[in-house]
C-alpha positions in Angstrom: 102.3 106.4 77.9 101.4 103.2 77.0 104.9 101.7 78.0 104.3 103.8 81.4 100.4 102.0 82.3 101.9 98.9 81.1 104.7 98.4 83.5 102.3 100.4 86.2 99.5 97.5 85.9 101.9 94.7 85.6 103.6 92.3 88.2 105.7 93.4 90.1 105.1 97.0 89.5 101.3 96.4 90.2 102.0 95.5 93.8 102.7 98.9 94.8 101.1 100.5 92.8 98.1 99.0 94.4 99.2 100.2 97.7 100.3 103.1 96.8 97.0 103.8 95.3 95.3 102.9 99.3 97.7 105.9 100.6 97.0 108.0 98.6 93.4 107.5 98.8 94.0 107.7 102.5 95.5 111.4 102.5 92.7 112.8 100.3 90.4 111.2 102.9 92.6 112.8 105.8 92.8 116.5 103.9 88.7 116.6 104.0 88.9 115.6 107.5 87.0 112.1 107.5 90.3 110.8 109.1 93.1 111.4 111.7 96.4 110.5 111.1 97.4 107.9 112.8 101.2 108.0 115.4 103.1 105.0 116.5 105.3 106.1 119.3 106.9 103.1 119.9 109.7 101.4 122.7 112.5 99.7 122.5 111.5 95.8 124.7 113.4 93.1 122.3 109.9 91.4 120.8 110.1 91.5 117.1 107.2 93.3 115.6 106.0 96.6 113.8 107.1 99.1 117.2 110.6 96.9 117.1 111.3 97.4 113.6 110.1 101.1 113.8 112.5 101.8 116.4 115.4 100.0 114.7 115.0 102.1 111.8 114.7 105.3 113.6 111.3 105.8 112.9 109.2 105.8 116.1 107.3 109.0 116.9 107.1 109.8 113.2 102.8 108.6 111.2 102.7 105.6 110.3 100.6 106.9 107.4 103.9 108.7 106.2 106.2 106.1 107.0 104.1 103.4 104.6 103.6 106.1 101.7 107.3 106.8 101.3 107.6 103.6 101.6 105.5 102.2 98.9 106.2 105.1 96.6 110.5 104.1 97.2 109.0 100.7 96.1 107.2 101.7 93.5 109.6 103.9 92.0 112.3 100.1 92.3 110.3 97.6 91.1 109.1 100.6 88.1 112.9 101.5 87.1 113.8 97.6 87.3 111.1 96.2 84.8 111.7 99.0 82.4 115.1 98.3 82.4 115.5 95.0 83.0 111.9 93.5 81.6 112.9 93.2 78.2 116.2 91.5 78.3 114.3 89.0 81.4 111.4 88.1 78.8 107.8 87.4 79.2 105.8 84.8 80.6 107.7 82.6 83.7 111.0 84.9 83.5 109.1 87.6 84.5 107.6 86.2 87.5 110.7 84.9 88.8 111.7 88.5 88.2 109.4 89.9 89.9 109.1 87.3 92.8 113.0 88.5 93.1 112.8 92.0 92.5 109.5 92.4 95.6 111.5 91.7 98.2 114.9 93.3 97.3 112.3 96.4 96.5 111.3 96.3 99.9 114.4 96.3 102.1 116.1 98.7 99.6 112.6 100.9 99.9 112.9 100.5 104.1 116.3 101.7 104.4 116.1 104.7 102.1 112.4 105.4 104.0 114.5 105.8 106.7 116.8 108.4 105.7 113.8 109.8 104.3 111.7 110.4 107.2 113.7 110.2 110.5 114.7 113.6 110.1 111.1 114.7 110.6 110.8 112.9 113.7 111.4 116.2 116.4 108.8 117.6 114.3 106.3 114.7 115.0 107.8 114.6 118.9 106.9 118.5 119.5 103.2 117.6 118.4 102.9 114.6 120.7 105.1 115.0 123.9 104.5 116.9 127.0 100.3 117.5 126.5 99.5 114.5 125.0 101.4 112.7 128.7 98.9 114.4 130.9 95.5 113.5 128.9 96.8 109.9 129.0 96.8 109.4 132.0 92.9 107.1 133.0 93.2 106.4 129.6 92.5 102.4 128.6 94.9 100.7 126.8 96.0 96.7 125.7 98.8 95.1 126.7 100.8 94.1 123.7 103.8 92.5 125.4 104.8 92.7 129.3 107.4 90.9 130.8 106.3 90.0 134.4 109.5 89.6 136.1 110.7 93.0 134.9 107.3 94.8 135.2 107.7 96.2 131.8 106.1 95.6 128.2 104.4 97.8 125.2 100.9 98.6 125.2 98.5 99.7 122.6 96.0 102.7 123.0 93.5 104.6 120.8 92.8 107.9 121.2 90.9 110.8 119.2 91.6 108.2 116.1 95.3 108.2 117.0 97.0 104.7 118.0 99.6 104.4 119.9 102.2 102.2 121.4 103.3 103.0 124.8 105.8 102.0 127.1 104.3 100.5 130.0 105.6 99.6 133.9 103.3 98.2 136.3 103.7 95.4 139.1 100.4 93.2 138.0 101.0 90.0 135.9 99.5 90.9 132.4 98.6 88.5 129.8 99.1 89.5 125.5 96.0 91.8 125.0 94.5 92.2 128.8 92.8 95.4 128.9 94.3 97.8 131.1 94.1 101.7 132.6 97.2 104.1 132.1 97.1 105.8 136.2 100.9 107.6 136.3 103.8 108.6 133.9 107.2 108.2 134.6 109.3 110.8 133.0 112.3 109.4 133.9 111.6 106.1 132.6 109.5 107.6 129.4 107.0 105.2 130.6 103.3 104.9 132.1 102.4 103.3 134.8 99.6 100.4 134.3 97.0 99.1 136.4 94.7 96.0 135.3 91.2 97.7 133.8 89.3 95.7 136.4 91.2 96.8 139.4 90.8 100.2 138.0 87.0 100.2 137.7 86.6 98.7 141.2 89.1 101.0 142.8 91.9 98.1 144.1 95.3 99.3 142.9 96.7 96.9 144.4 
C-alpha cells in the first residue's frame, strides 16, 4: 500500500492522478444532479483544435466528460505500470524526472489512441440522445463563431444550452469574425449544418 500511494503521489504518476481525481469529482457532482454533462458534436473544417482532433479520433458526438476520464484513467494506469516497473532501475532524483518528462507525453498519445477504441463505439448511443429533437430546439438559439471561412460560407460554432456545449456546423452568407455572436435561424439536413445569421441582424429583423 505504501509502494501503491507512493508511486500515486509521485511525478509522473501524480499528474493524472490529479486529473483523474477532477473527473471523478465531476461525476459525483453530475450523479446528485448539480451538473449536466457536457456534448461536443463536432465538424470536420481543417482548423486544428479540440472539435478537429475529436473528429480525427472518432470521437465527436460522444461527452466530453467521458472522453477526458478514460482518458486520464488510460494515463494513469501508463505512467503507474511504467514507474513501478521501470522507477527502480531509472533511479531517484534527476533520472526520474527525465523519466517522467519522457514517459507524460508517450502516456498521452498511447492513452488517446486506446481512448479511442475505447469510446467510439458508444458514439450511436450518444447520437440517438442528441439528433433529430435537439435540431429543432436549436433553431433561434445564439451561438459564437469559432471559425468561418468567408469565401466558402462555412465554419464551427460554439453554443450553450441547458448546460450542454456544443460545436456546430455552421453555413451562412454574412462575413463572421473568430468569436462574433450569432443566431442559429435554419438547419440543413443535407449539409448536417445550421444556417447562421449575425446576432444583430437577428435582433433588428434584417436577414439580409
Amino acid at each position: 500500500m505504501e509502494a501503491f500511494l507512493s508511486i500515486t503521489f509521485s511525478f509522473p504518476t501524480a499528474i493524472f492522478t490529479v486529473l483523474l481525481i477532477v473527473a471523478v469529482a465531476y461525476w459525483l457532482i453530475s450523479m446528485v444532479g448539480l451538473l449536466d454533462i457536457d456534448t461536443v458534436d463536432a465538424d470536420v473544417d481543417g482548423s486544428v483544435d479540440l472539435g478537429g482532433l475529436m473528429v480525427t479520433l472518432g470521437l465527436q458526438g460522444v461527452p466530453l466528460p467521458l472522453v477526458l476520464t478514460v482518458l486520464f484513467l488510460v494515463g494513469w494506469l501508463f505512467t503507474y505500470f511504467c514507474d513501478l516497473f521501470l522507477g527502480p532501475v531509472v533511479g531517484d532524483g534527476w533520472p526520474h524526472i527525465l523519466f517522467g518528462v519522457i514517459a507524460i507525453p508517450i502516456a498521452l498519445v498511447i492513452s488517446l489512441l486506446i481512448t479511442a477504441v475505447i469510446v467510439r463505439p458508444l458514439r450511436p448511443l450518444f447520437r440517438r440522445a442528441y439528433q433529430r429533437p435537439q435540431q429543432k430546439q436549436l433553431i433561434g438559439t445564439a451561438c459564437v463563431i469559432l471559425a468561418f471561412n468567408s469565401r466558402k460560407g462555412r465554419g464551427r460554432a460554439e453554443v450553450m444550452r441547458d448546460g450542454a456545449h456544443l460545436i456546430l456546423q455552421v453555413r451562412g452568407d454574412a462575413r463572421f469574425e473568430r468569436r462574433e455572436r450569432a443566431v442559429l435561424v435554419e438547419y440543413l439536413p443535407e449539409q448536417k449544418a445550421y444556417w447562421v445569421i449575425p446576432e444583430v441582424d437577428f435582433q433588428t429583423g434584417d436577414a439580409g
